[in-house]
N, CA, C and O atoms as CSV, one atom per row, in Angstrom:
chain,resi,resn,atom,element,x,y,z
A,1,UNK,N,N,-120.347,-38.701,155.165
A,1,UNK,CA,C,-121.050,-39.884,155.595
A,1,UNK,C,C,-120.679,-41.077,154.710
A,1,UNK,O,O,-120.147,-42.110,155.118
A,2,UNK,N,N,-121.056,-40.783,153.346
A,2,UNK,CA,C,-120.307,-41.964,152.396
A,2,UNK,C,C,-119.315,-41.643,151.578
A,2,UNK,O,O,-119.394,-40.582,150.960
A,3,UNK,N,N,-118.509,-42.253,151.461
A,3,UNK,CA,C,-117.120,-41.632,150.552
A,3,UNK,C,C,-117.600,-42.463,149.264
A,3,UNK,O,O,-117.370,-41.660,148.359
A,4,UNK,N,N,-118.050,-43.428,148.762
A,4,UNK,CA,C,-118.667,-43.695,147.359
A,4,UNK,C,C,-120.290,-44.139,147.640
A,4,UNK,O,O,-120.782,-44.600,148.670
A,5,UNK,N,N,-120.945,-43.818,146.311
A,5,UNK,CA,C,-122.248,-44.227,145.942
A,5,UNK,C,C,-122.067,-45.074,144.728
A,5,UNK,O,O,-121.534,-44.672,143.694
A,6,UNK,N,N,-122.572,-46.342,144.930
A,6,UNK,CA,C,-123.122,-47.342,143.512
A,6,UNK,C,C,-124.424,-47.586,143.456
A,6,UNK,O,O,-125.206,-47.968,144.327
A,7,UNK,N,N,-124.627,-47.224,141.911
A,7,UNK,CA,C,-126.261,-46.926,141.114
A,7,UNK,C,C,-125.842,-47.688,140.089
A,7,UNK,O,O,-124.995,-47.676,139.195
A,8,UNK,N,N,-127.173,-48.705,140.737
A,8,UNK,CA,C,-127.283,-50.126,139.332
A,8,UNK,C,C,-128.492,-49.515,138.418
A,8,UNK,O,O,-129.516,-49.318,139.073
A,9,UNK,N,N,-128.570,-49.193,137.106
A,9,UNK,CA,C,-129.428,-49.007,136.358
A,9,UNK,C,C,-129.975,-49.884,135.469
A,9,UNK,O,O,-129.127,-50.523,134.846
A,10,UNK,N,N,-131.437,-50.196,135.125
A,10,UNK,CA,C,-131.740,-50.995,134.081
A,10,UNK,C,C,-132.251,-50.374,133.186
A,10,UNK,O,O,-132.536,-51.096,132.230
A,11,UNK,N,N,-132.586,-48.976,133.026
A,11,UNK,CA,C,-133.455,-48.048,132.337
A,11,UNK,C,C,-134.806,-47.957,132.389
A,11,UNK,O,O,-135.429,-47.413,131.477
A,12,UNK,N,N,-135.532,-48.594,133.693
A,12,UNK,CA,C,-137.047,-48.597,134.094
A,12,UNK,C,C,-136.927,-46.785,134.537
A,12,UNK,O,O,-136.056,-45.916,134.507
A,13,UNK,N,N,-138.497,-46.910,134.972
A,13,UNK,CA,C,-138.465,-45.536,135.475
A,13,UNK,C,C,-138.350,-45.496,136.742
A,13,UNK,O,O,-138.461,-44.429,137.347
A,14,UNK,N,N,-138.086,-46.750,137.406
A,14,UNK,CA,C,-137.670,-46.475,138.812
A,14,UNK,C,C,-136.480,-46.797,139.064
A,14,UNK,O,O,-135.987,-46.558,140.166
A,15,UNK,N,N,-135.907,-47.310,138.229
A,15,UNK,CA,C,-134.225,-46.772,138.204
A,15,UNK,C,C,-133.882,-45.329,137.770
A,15,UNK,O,O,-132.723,-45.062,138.087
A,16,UNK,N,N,-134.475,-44.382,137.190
A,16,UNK,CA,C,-134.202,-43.406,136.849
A,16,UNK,C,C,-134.766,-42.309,137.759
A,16,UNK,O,O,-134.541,-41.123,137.520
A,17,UNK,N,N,-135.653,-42.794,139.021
A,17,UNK,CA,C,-135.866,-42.383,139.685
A,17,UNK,C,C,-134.808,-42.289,140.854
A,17,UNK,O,O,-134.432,-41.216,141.326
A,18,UNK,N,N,-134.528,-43.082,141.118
A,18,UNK,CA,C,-133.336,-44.111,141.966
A,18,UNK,C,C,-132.013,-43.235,141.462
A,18,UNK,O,O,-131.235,-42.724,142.268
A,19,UNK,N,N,-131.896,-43.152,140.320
A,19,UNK,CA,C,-130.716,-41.777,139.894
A,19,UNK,C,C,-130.553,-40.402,140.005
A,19,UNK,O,O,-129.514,-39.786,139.765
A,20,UNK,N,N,-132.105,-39.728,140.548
A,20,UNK,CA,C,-132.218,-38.812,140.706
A,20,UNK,C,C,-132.015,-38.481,142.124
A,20,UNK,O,O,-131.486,-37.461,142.565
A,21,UNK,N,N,-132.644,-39.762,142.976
A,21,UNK,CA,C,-132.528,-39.891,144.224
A,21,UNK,C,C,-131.319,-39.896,144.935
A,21,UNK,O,O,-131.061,-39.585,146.097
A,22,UNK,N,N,-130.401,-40.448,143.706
A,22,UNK,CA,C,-128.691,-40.382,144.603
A,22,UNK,C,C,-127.823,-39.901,143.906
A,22,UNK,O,O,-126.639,-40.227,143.988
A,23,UNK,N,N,-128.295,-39.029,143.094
A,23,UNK,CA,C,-127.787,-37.478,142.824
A,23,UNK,C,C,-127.903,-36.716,143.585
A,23,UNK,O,O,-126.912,-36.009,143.766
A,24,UNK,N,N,-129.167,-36.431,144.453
A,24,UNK,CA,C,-129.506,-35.459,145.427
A,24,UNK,C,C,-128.584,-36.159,146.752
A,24,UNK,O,O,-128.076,-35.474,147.640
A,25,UNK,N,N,-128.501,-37.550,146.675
A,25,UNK,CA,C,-127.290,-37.710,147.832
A,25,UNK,C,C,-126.208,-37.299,147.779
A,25,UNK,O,O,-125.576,-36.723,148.664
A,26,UNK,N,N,-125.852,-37.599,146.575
A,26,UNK,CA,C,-124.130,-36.815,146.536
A,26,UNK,C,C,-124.140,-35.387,146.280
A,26,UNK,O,O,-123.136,-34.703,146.476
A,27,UNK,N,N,-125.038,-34.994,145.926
A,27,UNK,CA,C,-124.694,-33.150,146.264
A,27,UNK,C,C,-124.434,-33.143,147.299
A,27,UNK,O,O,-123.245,-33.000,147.581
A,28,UNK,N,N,-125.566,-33.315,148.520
A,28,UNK,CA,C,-125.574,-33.541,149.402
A,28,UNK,C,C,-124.405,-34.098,150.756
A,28,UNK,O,O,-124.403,-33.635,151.896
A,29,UNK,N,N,-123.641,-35.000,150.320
A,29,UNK,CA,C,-122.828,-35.931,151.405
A,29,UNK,C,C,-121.430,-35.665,150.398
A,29,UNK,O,O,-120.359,-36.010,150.899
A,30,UNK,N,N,-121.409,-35.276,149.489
A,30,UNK,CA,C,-119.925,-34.938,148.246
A,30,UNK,C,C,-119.311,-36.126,148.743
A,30,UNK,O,O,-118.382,-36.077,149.549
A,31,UNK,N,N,-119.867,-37.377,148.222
A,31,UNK,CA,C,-118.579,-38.594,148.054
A,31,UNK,C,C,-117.670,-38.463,147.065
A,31,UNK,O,O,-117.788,-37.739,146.077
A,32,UNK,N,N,-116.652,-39.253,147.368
A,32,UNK,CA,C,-115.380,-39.002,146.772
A,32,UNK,C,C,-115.479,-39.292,144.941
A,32,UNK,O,O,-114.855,-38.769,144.017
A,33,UNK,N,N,-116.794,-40.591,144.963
A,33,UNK,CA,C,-116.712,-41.410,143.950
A,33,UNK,C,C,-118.335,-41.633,143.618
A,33,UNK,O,O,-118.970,-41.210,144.584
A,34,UNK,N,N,-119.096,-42.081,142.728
A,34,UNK,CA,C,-120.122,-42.512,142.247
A,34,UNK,C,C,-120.163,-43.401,141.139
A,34,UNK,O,O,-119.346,-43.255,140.229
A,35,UNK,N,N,-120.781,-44.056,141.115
A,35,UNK,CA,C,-120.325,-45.269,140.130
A,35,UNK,C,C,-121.570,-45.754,139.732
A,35,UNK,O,O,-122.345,-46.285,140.528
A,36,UNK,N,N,-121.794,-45.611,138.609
A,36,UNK,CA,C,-123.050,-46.317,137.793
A,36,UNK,C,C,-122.664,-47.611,137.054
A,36,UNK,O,O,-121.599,-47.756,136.453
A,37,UNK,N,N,-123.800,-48.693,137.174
A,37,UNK,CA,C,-123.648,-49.600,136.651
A,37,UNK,C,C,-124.826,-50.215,135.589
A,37,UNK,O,O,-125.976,-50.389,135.992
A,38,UNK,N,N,-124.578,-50.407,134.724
A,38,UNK,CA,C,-125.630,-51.163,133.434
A,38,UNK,C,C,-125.366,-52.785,133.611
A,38,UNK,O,O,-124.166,-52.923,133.849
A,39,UNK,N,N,-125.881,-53.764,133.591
A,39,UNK,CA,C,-125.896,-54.751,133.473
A,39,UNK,C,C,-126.457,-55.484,132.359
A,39,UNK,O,O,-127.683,-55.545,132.440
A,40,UNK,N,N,-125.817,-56.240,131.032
A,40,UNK,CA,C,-127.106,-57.016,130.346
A,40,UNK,C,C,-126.702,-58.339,130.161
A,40,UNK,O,O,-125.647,-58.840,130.551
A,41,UNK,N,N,-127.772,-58.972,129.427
A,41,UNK,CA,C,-127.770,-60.470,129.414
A,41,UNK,C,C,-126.406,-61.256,128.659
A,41,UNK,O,O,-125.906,-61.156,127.539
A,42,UNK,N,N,-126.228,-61.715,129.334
A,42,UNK,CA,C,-125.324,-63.226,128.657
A,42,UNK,C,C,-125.490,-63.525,126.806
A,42,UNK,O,O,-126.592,-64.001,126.534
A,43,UNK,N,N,-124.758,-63.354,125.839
A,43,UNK,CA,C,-125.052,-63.741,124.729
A,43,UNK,C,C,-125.020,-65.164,124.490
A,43,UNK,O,O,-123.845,-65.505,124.626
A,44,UNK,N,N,-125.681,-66.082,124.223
A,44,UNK,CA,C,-125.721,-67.560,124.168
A,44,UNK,C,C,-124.473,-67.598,122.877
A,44,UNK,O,O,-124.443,-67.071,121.765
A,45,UNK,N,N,-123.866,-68.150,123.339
A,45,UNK,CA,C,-122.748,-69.301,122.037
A,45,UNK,C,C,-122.946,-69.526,121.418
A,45,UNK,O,O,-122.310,-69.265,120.397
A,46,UNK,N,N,-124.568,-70.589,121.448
A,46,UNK,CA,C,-124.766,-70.770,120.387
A,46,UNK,C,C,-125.440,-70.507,119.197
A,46,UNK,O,O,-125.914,-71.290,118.373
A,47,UNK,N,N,-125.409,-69.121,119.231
A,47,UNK,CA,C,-125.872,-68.433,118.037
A,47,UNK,C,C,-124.858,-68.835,117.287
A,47,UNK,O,O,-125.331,-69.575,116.423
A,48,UNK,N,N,-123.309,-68.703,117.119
A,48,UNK,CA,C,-122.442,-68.455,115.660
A,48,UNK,C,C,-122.452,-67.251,115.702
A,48,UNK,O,O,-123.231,-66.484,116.267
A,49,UNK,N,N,-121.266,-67.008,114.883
A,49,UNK,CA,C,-121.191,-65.799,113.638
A,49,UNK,C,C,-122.452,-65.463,112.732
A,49,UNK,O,O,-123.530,-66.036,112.890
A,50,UNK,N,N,-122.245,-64.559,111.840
A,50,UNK,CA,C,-122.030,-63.333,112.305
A,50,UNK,C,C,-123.496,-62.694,113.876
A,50,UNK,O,O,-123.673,-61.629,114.466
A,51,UNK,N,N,-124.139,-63.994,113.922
A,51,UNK,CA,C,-125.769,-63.458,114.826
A,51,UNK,C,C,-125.159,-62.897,116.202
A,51,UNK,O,O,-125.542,-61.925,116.854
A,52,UNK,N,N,-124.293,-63.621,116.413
A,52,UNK,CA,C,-123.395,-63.354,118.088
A,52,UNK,C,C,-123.169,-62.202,117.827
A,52,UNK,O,O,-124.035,-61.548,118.408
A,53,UNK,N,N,-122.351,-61.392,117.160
A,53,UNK,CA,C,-121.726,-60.067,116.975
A,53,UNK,C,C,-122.641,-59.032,116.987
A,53,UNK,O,O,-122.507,-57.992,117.632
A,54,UNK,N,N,-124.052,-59.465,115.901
A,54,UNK,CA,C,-125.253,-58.545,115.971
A,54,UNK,C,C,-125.700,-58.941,117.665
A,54,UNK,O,O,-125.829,-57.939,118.368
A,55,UNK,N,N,-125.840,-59.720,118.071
A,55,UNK,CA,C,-126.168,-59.657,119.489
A,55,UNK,C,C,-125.657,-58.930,120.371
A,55,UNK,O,O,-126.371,-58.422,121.236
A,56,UNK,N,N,-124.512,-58.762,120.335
A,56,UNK,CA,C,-123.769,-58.221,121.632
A,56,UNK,C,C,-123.758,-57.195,121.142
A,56,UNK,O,O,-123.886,-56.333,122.012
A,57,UNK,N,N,-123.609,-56.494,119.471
A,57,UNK,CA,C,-123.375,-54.708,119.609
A,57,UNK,C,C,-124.847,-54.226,119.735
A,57,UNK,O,O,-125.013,-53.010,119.632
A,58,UNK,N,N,-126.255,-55.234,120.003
A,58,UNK,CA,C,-127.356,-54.824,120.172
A,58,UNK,C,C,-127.487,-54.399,121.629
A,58,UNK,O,O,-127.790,-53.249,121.945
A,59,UNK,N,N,-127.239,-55.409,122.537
A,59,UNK,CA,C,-126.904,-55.309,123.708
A,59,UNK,C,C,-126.159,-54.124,124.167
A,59,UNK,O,O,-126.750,-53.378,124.947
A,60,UNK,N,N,-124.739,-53.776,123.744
A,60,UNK,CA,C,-124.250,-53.506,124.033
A,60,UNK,C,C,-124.609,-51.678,124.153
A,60,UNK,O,O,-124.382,-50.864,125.048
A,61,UNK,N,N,-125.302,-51.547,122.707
A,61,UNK,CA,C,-125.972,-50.263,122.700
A,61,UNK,C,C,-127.012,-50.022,123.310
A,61,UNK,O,O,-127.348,-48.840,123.384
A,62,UNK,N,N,-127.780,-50.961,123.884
A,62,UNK,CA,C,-128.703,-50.540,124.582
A,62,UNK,C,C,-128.161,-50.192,125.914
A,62,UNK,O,O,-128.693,-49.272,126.535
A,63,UNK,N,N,-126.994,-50.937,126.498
A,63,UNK,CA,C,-127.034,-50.762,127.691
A,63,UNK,C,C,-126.349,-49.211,127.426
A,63,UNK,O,O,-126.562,-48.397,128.324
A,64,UNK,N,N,-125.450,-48.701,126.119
A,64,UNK,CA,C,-124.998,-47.468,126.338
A,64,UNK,C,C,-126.414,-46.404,126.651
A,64,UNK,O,O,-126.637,-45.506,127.463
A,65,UNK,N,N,-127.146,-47.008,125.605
A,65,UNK,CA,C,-128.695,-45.794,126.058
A,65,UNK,C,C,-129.101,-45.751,127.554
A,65,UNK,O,O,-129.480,-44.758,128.174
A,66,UNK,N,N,-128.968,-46.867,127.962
A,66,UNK,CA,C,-129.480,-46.570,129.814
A,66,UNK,C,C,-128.642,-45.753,130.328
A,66,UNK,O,O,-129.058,-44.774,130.949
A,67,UNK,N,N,-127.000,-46.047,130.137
A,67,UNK,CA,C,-126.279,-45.497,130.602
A,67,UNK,C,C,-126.593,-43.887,130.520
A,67,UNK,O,O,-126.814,-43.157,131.486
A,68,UNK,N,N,-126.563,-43.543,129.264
A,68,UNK,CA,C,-126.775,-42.447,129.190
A,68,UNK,C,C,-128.287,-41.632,129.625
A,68,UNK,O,O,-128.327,-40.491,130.085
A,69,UNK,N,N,-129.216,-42.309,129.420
A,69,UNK,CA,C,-130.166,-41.790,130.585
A,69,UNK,C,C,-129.981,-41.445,131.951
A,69,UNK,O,O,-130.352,-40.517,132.670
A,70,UNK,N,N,-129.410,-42.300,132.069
A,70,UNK,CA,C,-128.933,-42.554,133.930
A,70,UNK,C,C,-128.273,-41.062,134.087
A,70,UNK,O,O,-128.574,-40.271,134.981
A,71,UNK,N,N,-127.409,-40.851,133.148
A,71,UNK,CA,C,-126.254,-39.703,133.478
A,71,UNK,C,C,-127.064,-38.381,133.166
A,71,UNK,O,O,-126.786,-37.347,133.773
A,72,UNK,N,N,-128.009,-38.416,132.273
A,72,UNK,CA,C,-128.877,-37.143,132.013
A,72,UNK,C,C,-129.662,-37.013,133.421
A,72,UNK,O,O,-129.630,-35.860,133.851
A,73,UNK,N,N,-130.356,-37.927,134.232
A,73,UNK,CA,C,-130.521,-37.847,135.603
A,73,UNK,C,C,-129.916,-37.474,136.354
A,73,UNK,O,O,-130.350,-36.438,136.859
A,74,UNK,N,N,-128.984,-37.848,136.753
A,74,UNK,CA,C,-127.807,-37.394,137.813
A,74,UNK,C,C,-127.543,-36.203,137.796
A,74,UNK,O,O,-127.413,-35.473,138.778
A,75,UNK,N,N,-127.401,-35.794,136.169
A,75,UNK,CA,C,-126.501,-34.520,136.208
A,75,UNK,C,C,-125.427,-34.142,137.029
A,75,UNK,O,O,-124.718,-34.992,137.568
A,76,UNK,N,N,-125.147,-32.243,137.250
A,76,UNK,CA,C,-123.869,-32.717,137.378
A,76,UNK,C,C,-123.600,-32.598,139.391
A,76,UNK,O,O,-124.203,-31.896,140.203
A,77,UNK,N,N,-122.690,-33.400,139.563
A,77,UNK,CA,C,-122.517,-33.791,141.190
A,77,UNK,C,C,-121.118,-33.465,141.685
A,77,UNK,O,O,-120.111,-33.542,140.981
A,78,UNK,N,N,-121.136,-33.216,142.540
A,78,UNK,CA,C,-119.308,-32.833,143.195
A,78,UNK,C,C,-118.505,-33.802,143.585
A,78,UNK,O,O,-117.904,-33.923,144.652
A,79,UNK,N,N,-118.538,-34.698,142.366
A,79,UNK,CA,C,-117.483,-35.680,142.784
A,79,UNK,C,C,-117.483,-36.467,141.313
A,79,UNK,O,O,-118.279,-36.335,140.383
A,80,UNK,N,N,-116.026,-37.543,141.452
A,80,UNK,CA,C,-115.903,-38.553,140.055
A,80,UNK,C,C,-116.837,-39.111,139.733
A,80,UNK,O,O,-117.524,-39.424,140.706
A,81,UNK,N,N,-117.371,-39.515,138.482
A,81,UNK,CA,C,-118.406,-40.294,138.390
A,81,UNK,C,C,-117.632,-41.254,137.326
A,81,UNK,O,O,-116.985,-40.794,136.386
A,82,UNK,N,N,-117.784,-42.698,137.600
A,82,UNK,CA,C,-116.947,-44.056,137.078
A,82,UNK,C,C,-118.483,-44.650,136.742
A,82,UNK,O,O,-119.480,-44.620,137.464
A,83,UNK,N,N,-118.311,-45.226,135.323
A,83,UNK,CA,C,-119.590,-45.881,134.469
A,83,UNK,C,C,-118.972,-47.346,134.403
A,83,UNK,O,O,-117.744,-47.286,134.453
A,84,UNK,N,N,-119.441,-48.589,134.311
A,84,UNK,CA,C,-119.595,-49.836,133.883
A,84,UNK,C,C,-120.508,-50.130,133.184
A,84,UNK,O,O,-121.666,-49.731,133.306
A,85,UNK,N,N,-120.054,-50.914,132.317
A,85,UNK,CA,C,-121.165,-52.217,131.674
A,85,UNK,C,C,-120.828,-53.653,131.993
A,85,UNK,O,O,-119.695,-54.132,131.940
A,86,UNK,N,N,-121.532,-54.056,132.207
A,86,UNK,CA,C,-121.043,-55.701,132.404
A,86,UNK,C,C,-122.108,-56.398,131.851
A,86,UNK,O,O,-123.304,-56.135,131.978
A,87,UNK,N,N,-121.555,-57.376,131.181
A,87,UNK,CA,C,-121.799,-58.669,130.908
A,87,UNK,C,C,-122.487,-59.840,131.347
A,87,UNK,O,O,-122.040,-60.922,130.966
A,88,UNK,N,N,-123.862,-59.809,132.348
A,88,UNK,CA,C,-124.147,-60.907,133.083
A,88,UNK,C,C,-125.221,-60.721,133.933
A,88,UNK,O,O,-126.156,-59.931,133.805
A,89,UNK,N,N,-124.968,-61.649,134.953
A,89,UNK,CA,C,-126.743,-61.498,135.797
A,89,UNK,C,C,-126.686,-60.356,136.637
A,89,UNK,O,O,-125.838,-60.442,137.525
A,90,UNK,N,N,-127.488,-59.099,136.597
A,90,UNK,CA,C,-127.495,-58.180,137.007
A,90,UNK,C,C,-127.022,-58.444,138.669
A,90,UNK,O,O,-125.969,-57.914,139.025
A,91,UNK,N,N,-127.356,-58.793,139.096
A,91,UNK,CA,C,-126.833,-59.050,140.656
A,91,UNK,C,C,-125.844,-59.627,140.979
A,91,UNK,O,O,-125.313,-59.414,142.069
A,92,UNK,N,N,-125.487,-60.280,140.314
A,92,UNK,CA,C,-123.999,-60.874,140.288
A,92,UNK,C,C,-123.244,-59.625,139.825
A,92,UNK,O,O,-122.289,-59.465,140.586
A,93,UNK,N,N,-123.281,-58.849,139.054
A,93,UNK,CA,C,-122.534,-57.931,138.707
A,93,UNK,C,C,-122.306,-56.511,139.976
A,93,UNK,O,O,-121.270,-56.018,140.421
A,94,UNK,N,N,-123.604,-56.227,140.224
A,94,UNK,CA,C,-123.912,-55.261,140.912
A,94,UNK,C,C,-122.701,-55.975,142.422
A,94,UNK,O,O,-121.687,-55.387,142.796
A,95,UNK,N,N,-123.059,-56.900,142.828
A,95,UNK,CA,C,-122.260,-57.455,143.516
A,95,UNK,C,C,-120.485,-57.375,143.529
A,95,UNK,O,O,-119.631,-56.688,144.090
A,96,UNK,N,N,-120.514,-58.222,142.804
A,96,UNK,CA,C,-118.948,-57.791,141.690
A,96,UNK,C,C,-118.122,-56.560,141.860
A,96,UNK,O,O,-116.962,-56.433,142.253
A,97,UNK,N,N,-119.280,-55.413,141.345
A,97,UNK,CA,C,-118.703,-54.136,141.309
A,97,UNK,C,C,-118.392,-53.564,143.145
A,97,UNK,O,O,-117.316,-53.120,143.545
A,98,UNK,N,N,-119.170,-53.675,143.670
A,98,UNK,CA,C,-119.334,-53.544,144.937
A,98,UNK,C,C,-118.477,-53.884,145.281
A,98,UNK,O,O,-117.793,-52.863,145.342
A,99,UNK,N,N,-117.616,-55.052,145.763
A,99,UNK,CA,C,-116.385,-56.129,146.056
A,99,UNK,C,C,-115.526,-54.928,145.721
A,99,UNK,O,O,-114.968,-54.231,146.569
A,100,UNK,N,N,-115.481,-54.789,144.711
A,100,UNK,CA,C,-114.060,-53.572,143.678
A,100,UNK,C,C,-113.944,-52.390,144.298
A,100,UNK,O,O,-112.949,-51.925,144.853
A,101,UNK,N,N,-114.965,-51.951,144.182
A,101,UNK,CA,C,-115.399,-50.545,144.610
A,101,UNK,C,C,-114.766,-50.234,146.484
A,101,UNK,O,O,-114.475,-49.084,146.814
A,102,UNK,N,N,-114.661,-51.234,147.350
A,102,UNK,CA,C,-114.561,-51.121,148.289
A,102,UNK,C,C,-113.053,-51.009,148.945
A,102,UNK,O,O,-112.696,-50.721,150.087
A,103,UNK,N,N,-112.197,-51.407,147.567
A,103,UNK,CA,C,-110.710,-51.702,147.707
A,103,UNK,C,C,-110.331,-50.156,147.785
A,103,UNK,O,O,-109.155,-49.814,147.911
């Protein structure tokens, strides 16, 4: 029925619900592909050095912790599973990826 699934995560519990939910799809329908996505905020510029750097590897680890929640949900499924992080307004991204994903 679907040859890929994309799962935007923010690490609420109804995104992690939402991961469990289309885990049981792809057992289910074995798409080819599954693709999780983390999204976080924009680091402002104008912080400077060194605050920018602590910003983004703060960011950056958090979004690895969702990520990795997300994937302890899913567990394991009969097909590739492809992870992102991006950089920006969650819907713009989710979007983004979608566009890609379809090529």
């Amino acid at each position: 029925m679907f040859d890929k699934i994309l799962l935007a995560v923010d690490g609420s519990d109804h995104a992690l619900h939402a991961a469990r939910i289309a885990a049981e799809m792809a057992r289910g329908m074995k798409p080819k592909e599954f693709r999780i996505v983390v999204s976080y905020d924009a680091i402002p510029v104008y912080l400077g050095e060194p605050n920018m750097q602590f910003a983004i590897d703060s960011r950056k680890k958090d979004a690895e912790e969702i990520l990795d929640k997300a994937i302890k949900e899913i567990g394991s499924i009969p097909c590739e599973i492809h992870t992102e992080m991006i950089e920006g307004d969650p819907a713009a991204a989710i979007i983004e990826v979608a566009k890609y994903s379809r090529k």
